[in-house]
C-alpha positions as CSV (number, residue, x, y, z in Angstrom):
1,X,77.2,79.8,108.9
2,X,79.7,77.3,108.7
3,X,83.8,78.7,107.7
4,X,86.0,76.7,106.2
5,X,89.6,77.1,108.4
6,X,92.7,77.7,106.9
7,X,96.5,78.9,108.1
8,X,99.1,80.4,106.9
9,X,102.4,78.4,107.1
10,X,103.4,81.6,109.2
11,X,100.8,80.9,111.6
12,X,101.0,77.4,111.6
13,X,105.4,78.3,112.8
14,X,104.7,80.7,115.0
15,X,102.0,79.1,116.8
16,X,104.2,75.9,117.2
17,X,107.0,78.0,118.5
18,X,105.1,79.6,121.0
19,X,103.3,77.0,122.1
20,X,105.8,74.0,122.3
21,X,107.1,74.1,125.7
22,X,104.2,76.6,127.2
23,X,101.1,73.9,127.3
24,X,98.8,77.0,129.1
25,X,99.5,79.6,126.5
26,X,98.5,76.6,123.6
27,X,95.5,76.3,125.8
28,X,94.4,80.0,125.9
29,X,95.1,79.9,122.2
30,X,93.3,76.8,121.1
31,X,90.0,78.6,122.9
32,X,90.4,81.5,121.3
33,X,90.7,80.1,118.0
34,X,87.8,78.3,118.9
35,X,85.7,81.2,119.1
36,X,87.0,83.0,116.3
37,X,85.9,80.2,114.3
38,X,82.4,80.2,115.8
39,X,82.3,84.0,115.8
40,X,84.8,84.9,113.4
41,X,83.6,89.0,113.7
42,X,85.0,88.5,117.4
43,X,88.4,90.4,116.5
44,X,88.8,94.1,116.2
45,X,88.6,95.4,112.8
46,X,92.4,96.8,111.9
47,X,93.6,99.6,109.6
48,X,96.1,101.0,107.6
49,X,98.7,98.1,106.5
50,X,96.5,95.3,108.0
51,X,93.2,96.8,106.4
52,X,90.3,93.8,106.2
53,X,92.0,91.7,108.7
54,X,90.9,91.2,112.4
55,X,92.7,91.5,115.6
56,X,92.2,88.8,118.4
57,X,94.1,89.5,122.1
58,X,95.1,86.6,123.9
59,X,97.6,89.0,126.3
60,X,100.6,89.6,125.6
61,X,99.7,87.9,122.1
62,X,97.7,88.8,119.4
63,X,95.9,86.3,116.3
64,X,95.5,88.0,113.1
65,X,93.3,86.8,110.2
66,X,91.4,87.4,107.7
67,X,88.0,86.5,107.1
68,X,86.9,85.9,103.3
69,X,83.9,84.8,101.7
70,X,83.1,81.3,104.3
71,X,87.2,81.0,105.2
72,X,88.7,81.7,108.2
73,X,92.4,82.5,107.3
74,X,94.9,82.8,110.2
75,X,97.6,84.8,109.1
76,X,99.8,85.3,112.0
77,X,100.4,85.3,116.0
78,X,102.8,87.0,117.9
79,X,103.5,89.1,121.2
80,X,101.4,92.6,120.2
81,X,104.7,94.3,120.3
82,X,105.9,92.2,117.0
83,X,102.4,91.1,115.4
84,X,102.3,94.5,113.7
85,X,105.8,94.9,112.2
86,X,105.4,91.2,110.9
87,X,101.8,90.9,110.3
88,X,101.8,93.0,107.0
89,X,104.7,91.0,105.2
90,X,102.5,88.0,105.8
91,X,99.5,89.6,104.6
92,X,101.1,90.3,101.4
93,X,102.3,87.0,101.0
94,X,99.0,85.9,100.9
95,X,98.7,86.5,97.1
96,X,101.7,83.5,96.5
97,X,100.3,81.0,99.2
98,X,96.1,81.5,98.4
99,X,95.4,83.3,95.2
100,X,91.8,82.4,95.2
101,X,91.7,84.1,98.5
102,X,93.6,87.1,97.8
103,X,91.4,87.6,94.7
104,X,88.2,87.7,97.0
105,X,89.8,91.1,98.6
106,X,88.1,94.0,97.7
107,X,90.2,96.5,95.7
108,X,92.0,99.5,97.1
């Protein structure tokens, strides 16, 4: 099946932080994007606060997203130390930045 690939601005900040002056950890990042995208149930399913998103470990880091309906949805990356604490808030903000999205979530 083919996914259509989106990213949260967060991503999209955090990735450019991390990566701008560290060329190897865009690499290792890039190819595992790469294969969430071809195998997007690759991640670990979370719980709790991050319930329906996946979990991706590129050590120390981790890639959060989403997947929903035939997107991909990155939602955040940070060192797995931070991604939880800042993960959720991003998650939420999901609604705002892709209500289509958000409505495909199933209902708690």
């Amino acid at each position: 099946m083919q996914y259509q690939v989106q990213w949260t601005q967060e991503f999209q900040n955090q990735y450019h932080k991390l990566t701008r002056k560290n060329k190897s950890l865009q690499e290792r990042l890039d190819k595992k994007i790469a294969q969430i995208i071809k195998t997007p149930e690759l991640g670990d399913p979370k719980r709790h606060d991050l319930k329906y998103t996946r979990g991706a470990h590129v050590d120390p880091f981790v890639i959060v997203y989403l997947i929903l309906g035939r997107t991909i949805l990155f939602l955040y990356v940070a060192h797995h130390k931070r991604v939880y604490e800042e993960a959720p808030r991003v998650l939420d903000n999901v609604k705002h930045e892709f209500p289509a999205l958000w409505a495909l979530l199933p209902k708690k």
